[in-house]
N, C-alpha and C positions, 0 to 999 in steps of 0.2 A: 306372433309370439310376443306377449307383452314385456317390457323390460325385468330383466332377472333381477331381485334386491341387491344393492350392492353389498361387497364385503369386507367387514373391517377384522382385521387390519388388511390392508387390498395387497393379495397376493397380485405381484408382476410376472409370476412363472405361469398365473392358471386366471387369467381372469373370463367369467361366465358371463357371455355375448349372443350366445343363440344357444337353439336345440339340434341336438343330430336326429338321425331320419328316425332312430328308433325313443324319441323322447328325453335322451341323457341329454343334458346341459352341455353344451361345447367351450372348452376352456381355449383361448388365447395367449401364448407363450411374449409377452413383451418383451421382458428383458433380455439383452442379447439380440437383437434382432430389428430389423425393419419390415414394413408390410406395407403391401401395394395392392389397393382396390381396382378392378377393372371391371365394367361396365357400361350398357346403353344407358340414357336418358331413360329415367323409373326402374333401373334394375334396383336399384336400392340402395347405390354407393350412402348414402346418409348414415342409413340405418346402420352401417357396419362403422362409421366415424362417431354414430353417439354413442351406441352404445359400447363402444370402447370409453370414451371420455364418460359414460355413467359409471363406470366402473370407476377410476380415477379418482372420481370426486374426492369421496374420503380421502384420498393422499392429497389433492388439491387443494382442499381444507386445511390439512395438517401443514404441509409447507413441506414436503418431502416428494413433491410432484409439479410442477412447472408445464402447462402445456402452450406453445405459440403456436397462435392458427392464423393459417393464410390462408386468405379465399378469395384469389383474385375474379370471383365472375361479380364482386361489386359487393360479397357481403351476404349473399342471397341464402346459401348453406348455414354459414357458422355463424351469421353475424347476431343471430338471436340470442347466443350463447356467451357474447362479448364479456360477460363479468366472469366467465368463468378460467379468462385465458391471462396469462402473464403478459404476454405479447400479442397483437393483434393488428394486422393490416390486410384494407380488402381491395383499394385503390391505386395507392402511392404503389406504383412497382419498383420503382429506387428504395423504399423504404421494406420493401420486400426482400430483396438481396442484402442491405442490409442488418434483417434481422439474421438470415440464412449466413452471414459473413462472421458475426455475433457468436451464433451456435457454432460453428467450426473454431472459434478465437479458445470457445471455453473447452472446446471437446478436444483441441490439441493443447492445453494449458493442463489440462485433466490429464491427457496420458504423459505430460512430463513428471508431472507430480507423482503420479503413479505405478513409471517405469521402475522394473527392481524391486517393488513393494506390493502390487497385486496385479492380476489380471482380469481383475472386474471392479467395476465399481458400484459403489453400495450408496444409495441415494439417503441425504441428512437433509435436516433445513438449511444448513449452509450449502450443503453441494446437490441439490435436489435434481430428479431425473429429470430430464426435460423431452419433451414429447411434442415434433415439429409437425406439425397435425394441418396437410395439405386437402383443400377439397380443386379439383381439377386440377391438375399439377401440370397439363398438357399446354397450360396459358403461360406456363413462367419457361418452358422447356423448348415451346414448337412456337405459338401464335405469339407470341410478342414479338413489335417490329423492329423493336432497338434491336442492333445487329450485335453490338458492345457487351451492354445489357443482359443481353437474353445468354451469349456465351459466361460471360461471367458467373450467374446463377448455378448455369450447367455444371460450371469446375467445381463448383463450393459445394454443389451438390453431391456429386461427384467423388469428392475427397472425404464429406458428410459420412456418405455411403457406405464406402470404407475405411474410416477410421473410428466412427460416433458410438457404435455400439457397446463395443465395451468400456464406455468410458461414460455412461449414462447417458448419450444423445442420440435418440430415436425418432426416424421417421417413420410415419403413417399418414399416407395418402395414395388419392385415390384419381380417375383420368376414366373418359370412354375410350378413347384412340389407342389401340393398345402395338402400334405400330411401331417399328426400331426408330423412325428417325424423329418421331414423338419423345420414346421414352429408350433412349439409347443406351442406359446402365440399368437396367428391368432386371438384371440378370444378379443386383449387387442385394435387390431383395428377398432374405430369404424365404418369407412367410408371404404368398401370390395368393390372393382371395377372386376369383375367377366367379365373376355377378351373369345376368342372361347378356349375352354378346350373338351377335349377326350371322356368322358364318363359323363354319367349324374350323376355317385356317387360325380362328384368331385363338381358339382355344389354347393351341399349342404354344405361339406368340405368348398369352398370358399365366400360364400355370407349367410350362414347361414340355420338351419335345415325347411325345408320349401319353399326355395328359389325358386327352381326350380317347383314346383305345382304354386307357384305363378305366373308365368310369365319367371321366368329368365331362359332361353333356350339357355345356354352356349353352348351345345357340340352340339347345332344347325346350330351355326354361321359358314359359310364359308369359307375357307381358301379366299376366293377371298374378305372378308367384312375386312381387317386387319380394329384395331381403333373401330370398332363395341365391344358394352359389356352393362354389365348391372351393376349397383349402388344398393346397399342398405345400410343403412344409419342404427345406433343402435337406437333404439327409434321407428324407422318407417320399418316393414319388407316390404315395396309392392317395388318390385324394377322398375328403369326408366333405358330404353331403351337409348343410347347414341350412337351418332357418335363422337370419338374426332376429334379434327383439329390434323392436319399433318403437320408438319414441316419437310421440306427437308436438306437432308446436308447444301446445300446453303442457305437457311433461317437462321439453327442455326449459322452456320457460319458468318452471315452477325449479328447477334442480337451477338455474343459475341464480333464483332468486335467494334458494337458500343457501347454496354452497360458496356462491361467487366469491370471489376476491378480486378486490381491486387492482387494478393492471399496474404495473412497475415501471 
C-alpha cells in the first residue's frame, strides 16, 4: 500500500495509515489515546511508525505538532528522519529518560493549567501536541542493564501512560517481545496494533484476552505480508484487518527534507 496523501489540516481523530481488507482507507484515532506496536523482526513495526509520522507532517510544519523519537537500537529506524523530530536520541540512554522526564514535567504542568477549565487539550504553537514516538521500547523497559535507570524510565513511563493523554502527550511505540515483564503496563495502551508474531499465546498478550478467537490471526500472517496486522481499540474488542502503507528510505528521506524542522 503506497503512503496515503497526507491531509491538511491533519485531522488527529482520523488519520489514513493503511487500507482495511475491503479497500477503505483505515483511519487512526490519535488524540486521546496511546498505541502499541507488537511485532516479529520484518512484521512491519516501521511501516506503522511512518506512516503515522506522514500524516503529522503538515502539523509538524505548522508548529501545532511536536514529535520526540527514541530509538535506542542506535538510530537504525528513525534516525533517517532526524530533521523531522523536535527531540531526538538514539544512544545516550540517560539523555533518553530524560527527555521521557521532560514530557511528564509539561504533561503535569498542562493538567494543572487545565484543571477546572477543560478536559482535553487542544494542540496551539505555543502548546503543541507532542508525540513520544518509541521504536523498540523493549531496550528502555527490559534490556537495559542499569538497574537505577532502567526503573526510573518505567515510573515516568508509567505515569506518561496515565496521565499524557488528555493533556496532549502521546505515546506511540512499538517492541517484538510482547511479554509482561518486557512491557508491564501494555494494558494502559488503549489502541494495540498486533503485527505477524510466533505463537498464538502471544496474540492475546498483545491485542487483548479474546483477541485471537475473535478474528485476529497474528501468528497466521506471513513473513512475505510485512505491514499486514490487526487493530483493536479499548472500548471495542472485534479487531480490523489492516494493510499499512509503506514508506521507503527515499520517501522518508524526501518528506524530512521537505517538511523537516530543525530540532529545539
Amino acid at each position: 500500500v503506497p503512503p496515503i496523501p497526507a491531509e491538511e489540516p491533519v485531522n488527529l481523530d482520523a488519520l489514513p495509515i493503511g487500507r482495511c481488507e475491503d479497500g477503505t482507507i483505515y483511519r487512526l484515532r490519535l488524540r486521546g489515546t496511546h498505541v502499541i506496536v507488537v511485532g516479529k523482526t520484518g512484521a512491519g513495526k516501521g511501516s506503522v511508525l511512518w506512516s503515522i509520522t506522514f500524516q503529522l507532517v503538515p502539523a509538524v510544519q505548522a508548529g501545532t505538532v511536536q514529535i520526540w523519537a527514541l530509538d535506542p537500537k542506535g538510530g537504525m529506524e528513525l534516525g533517517i528522519g532526524t530533521r523531522l523530530f523536535a527531540r531526538f536520541a538514539c544512544t545516550d540512554y540517560p539523555a533518553m529518560a530524560d527527555m521521557l522526564d521532560e514530557a511528564l514535567s509539561i504533561a503535569q504542568a498542562r493538567a494543572a493549567r487545565l484543571r477546572g477549565v477543560s478536559r482535553q487539550h487542544v494542540p496551539t504553537v505555543d502548546e503543541p501536541l507532542i508525540v513520544i514516538l518509541v521504536d523498540e521500547l523493549a531496550n528502555l523497559t527490559a534490556y537495559i542493564t542499569n538497574r537505577a535507570l532502567k526503573d526510573r524510565i518505567k515510573a515516568t513511563l508509567g505515569i506518561l501512560l496515565t496521565q499524557g493523554r488528555a493533556v496532549g502527550v502521546h505515546d506511540v511505540a512499538a517492541l517484538q517481545d510482547p511479554r509482561k515483564e518486557v512491557l508491564p503496563f501494555r494494558n494502559l495502551f488503549p489502541t494495540r496494533i498486533g503485527l505477524r508474531l510466533a505463537e498464538e499465546g502471544e496474540v492475546d498478550l498483545v491485542l487483548g484476552e479474546g483477541a485471537r478467537d475473535r478474528g485476529a490471526l497474528c501468528d497466521r500472517i506471513p513473513q512475505t505480508s510485512p505491514g499486514v496486522g490487526y487493530v483493536v481499540l479499548d472500548g471495542n474488542p472485534t479487531p480490523v484487518r489492516v494493510r499499512f502503507s509503506y514508506l521507503s528510505d527515499d520517501d522518508i528521506a524526501t518528506m524530512a527534507a521537505e517538511y523537516g524542522r530543525l530540532r529545539v
